[in-house]
N, C-alpha and C positions, 0 to 999 in steps of 0.2 A: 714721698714718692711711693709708687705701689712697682714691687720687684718680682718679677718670676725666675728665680733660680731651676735650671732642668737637667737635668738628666737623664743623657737619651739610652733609648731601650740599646739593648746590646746584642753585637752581630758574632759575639766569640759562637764556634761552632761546640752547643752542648754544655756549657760553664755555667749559663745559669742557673737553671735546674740542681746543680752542684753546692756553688756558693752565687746568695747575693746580699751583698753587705751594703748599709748605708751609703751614702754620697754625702760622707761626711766634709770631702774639701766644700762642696757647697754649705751643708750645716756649718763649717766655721768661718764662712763667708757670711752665711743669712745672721749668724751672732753678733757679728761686726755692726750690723744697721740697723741700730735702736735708732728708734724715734723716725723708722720707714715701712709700709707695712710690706711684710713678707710672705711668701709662697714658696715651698719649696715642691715640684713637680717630679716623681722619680718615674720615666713614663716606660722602664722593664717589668713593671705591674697594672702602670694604667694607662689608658689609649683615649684620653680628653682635654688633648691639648687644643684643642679648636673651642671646645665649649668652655674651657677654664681661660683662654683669649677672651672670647666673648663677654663671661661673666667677670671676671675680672679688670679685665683692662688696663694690663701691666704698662706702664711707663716704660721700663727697663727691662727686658730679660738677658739672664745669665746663662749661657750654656756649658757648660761641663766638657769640654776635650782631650780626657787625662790620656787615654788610649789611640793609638793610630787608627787604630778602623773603625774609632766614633767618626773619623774624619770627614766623611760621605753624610752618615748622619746628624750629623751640624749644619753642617751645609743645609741639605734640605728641612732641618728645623726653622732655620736663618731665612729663607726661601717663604715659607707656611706662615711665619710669623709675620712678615712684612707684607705679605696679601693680606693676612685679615686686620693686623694695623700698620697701618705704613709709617707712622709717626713714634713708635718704641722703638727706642733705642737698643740697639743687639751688641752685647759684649762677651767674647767668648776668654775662657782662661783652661788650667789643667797645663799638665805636663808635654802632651804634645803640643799643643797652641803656644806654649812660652819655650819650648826650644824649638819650634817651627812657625815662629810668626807670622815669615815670609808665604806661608801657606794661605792665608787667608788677606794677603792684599789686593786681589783683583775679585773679591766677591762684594758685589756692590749693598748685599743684604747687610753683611754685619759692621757695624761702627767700628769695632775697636777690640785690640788683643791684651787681657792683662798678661805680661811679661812677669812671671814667677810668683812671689808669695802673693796671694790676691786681699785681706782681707782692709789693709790701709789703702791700698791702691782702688778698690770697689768704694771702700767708705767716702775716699775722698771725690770719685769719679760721682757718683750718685748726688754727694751734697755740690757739687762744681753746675754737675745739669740744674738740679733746681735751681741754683742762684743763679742761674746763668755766667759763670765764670769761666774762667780761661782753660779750657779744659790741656793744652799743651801745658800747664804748669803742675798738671799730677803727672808724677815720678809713675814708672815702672808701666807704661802704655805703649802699644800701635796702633796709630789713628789713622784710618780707612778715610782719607779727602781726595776725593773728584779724579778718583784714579790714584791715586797716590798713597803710599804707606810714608805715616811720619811718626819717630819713634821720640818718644820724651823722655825726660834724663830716668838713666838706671834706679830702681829703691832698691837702697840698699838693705840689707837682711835684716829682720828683725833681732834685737838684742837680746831681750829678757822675754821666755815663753812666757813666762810667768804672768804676764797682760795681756797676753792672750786673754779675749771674752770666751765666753765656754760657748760650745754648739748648741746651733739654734731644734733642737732635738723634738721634733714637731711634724704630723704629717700622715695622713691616711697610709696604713700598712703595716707599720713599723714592727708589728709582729710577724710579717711575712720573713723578715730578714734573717737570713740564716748561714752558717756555715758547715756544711753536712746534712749533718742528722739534731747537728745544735742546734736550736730555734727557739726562742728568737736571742739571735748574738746583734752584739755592741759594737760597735767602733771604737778604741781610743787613740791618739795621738799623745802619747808622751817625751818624742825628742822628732826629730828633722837634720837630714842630714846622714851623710855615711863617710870617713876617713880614706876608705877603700876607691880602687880604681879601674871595677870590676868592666871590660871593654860594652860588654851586650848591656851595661845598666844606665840609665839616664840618670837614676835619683842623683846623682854625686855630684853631674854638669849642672841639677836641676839647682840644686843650692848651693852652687857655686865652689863644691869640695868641702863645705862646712858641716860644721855637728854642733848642735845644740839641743839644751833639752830643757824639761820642766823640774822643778822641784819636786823631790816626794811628798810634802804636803800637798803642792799644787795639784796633781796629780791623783791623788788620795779623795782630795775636796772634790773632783770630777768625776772621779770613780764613783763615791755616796750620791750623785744625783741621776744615775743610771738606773733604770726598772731594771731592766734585762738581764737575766741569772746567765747566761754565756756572756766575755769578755771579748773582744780579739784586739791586741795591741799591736798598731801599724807600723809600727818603728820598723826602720832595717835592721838593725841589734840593739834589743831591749837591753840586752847585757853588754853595752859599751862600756858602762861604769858600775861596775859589780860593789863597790861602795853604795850608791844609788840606787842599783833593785834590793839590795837588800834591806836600804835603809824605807822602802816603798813596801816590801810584804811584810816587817815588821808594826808598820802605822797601818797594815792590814790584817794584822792579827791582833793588834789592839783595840783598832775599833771594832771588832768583830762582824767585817764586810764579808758575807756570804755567795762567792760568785765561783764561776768554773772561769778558767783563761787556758789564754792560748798566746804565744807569743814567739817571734822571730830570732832566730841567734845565731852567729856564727859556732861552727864546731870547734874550732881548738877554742872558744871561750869558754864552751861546756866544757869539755876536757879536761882543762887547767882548772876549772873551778866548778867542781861537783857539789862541794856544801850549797852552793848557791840554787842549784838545782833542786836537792833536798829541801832547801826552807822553802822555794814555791813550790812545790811539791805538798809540801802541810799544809798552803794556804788554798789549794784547788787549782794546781797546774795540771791542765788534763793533754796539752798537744803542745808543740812543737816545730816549727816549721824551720827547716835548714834547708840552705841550698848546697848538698850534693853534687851538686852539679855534670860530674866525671866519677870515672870509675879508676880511673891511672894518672899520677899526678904531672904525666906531661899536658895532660888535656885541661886541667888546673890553670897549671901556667900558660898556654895558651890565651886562655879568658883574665889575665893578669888577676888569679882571685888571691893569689899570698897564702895561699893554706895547702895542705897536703892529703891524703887519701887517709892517712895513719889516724889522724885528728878526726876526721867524717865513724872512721871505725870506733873509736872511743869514745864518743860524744854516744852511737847511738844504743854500744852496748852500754854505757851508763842509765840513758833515757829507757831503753828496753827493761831492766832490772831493775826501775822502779815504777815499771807500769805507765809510763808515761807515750803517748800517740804519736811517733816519730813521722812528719808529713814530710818529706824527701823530696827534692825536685831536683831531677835532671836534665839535661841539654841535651838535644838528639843533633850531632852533625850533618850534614846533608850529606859529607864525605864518607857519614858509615856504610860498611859491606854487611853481607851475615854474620859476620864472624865479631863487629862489634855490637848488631845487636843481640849478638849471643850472649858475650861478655855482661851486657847491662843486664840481661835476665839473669844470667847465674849471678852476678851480687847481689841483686836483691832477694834471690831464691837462699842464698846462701846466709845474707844474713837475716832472714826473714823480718824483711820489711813489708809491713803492711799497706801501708797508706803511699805511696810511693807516689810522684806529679811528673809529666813528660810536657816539653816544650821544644820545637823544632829551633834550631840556632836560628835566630832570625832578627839584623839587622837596622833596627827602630833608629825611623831620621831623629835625629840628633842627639846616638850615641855614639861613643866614640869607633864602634864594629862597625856603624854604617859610614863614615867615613872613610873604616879601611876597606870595606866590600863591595862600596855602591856600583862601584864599574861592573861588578858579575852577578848583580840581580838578573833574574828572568823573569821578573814582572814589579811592574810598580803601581798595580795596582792592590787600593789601599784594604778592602777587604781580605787579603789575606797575610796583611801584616799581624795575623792574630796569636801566634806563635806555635800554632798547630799544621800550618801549612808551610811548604818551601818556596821561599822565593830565592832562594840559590839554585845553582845544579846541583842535582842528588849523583851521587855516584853509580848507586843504583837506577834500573829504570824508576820514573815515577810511580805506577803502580807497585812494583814489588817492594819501594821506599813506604810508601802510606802502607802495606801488607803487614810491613813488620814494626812499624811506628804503631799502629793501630792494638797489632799483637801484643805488644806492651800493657797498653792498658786491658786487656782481655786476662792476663796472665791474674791481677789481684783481685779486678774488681766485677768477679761472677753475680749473675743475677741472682743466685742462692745467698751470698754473703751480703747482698742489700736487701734481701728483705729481712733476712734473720737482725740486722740492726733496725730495719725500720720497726720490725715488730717489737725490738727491743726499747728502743725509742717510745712506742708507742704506750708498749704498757707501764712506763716509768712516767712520762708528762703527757699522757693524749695525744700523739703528735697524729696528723693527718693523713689518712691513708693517701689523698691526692698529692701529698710531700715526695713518698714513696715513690709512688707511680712516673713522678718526674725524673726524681733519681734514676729509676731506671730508665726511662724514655734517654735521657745525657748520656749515662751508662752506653747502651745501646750506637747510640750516635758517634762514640768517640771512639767507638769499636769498628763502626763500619768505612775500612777506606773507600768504598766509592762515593760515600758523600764528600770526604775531600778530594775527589778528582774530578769531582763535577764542578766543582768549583773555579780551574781552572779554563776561563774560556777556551773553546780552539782547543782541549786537547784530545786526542786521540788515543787510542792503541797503538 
């Protein structure tokens, strides 16, 4: 069968420009389907999805859901796709589609929802249509019939990463993909799954509370067939089993793998375990991504995240004092006044953090925060479930709230300190002045609150 795997362009306000990293859940969906030919479309770079219907004439297409406010945009992909063939079959998967099934049973364009991990549930879905087989007998679906949503039995998790097929790593662009000023960075996946029971996060509902992960070999063997000299590793904590990473930079300092990374970790695991830091440190750890979250550890526990402020501070003066990129992300309350977003500026001023990420608290169906807030949303609509916008009440009015949300990111990231990286950037790998110019264009954009008030239909002064 001929598949189109897509991925739709993206509606976050200004993030692209920023970072845009593969769609890799589609890459280790399209690795799944030997012996079918493949397409993977990533359409936040290109706009031929009519002519590549045309010329192609996919059997199948796959669409990519991972994000709330692809939501609109699936839709009318689902829509486009069954005008120009009405006989492909539309199956949509990702992170909101499989804890929001029920979202997509009264849309008469798409067949069917894969429910959680996709890539046995796609293999077997694709070889069922061709033979014409029972398709109610593949695990892990919802099937769109005559009005009606029909869900087939649960699949269960996969057991051994390790069989995982590697990403189908293929695809006009791929040097477009970047994070920053890195260009062109990788995707990798090496575990699935988080312990933690963090309220605002889906991954933990996504895989059912499980953790699992790949071998260091495994791992190692997919890292040597990557071009791309930036890494970025998608794990929620690369360091859940600090036996593990270690025993992963060490088969990378032996086989003498040449690459810069970046990877996710919680802070008291940096804290408690600094050697670990230091040996990827030798092998080209260049960043760091912790979720910071708060700045006071009632607000911690609040968000049920099990960690302490104490732990955030040691992890980044560790990270700081060896040169290492500390990318920080915080949660903005909608319940804050001036006086906490004072607080959030003087910590990060205080402990000169550089790279710092702002996200408005914002309650994504089918986590466990939207269950406890969905009665005091003030809108449901899906465009600005982006995590930049409030769909709570702000304590403040709305504009002086977007004033001082906005002011945040104003505070690190002047247009003086993006060009001095891009030019830095530049004369180190060629990078492209039009790179730049986006940065700043995003920059710009995430600065200015009245593009988020416009957004809010109906609202006024």
């Amino acid at each position: 069968m001929k598949v189109l795997l897509i991925q739709p362009r993206s509606n976050a306000i200004g993030f692209t420009n920023l970072i845009l990293c593969e769609p890799l859940g589609l890459e280790m969906v399209g690795g799944a389907l030997k012996g079918h030919k493949v397409k993977i479309l990533d359409l936040r770079f290109r706009n031929d999805l009519t002519s590549i219907l045309s010329s192609f004439k996919p059997d199948l297409c796959g669409i990519s859901c991972t994000y709330t406010i692809d939501y609109p945009s699936v839709l009318y992909l689902a829509q486009t796709i069954k005008h120009i063939l009405p006989r492909s079959f539309i199956v949509v998967g990702g992170h909101h589609a499989s804890l929001n099934y029920q979202d997509f049973a009264d849309q008469k364009e798409i067949d069917a929802v894969v429910i959680g991990e996709g890539e046995e549930t796609f293999k077997e879905l694709i070889d069922g249509l061709e033979n014409h087989g029972n398709l109610f007998q593949v695990s892990g679906l919802a099937l769109n019939r005559n009005g009606t949503q029909i869900l087939t039995p649960p699949r269960p998790l996969r057991k051994n990463l390790d069989d995982l097929p590697f990403p189908l790593r293929e695809g006009i662009g791929r040097n477009l993909y970047h994070l920053g000023f890195q260009k062109p960075t990788a995707l990798m996946e090496t575990s699935r799954g988080c312990p933690y029971r963090c309220t605002f996060c889906g991954v933990w509902q996504f895989y059912q509370g499980s953790y699992r992960n790949k071998s260091p070999e495994r791992v190692v063997e997919e890292l040597k067939r990557i071009k791309e000299p930036f890494i970025l590793f998608i794990d929620d904590n690369f360091l859940m089993s600090i036996k593990r990473a270690e025993k992963i930079a060490e088969l990378i300092k032996a086989q003498k793998i040449q690459k810069t990374y970046t990877f996710q970790a919680r802070s008291d695991t940096i804290a408690e375990h600094p050697e670990i830091i230091r040996l990827w440190k030798e092998i080209g750890l260049r960043n760091v991504f912790i979720g910071f979250e708060k700045v006071e550890d009632e607000g911690l526990k609040t968000l049920h995240k099990n960690n302490i402020i104490e732990n955030n501070d040691r992890a980044l003066e560790l990270l700081q004092s060896l040169g290492i990129d500390v990318w920080a992300s915080f949660i903005v309350d909608p319940e804050f006044d001036h006086k906490d977003f004072k607080k959030l500026k003087d910590y990060i001023i205080y402990h000169r953090i550089k790279t710092p990420t702002f996200s408005v608290l914002t309650p994504l169906p089918g986590t466990a925060l939207f269950q406890q807030l969905k009665e005091k949303l003030i809108s449901r609509d899906l465009h600005l479930f982006d995590i930049a916008h409030a769909v709570l009440p702000t304590k403040l009015p709305l504009e002086e709230f977007y004033r001082e949300f906005c002011s945040l990111y104003q505070l690190p990231y002047s247009k003086y300190q993006l060009i001095w990286e891009g030019f830095r950037a530049w004369f180190s790998r060629g990078f492209l002045l039009s790179h730049l110019l986006g940065m700043l264009h995003s920059a710009k954009r995430l600065s200015d609150p009245q593009i988020l008030l416009q957004a809010h239909e109906g609202y006024s002064r």
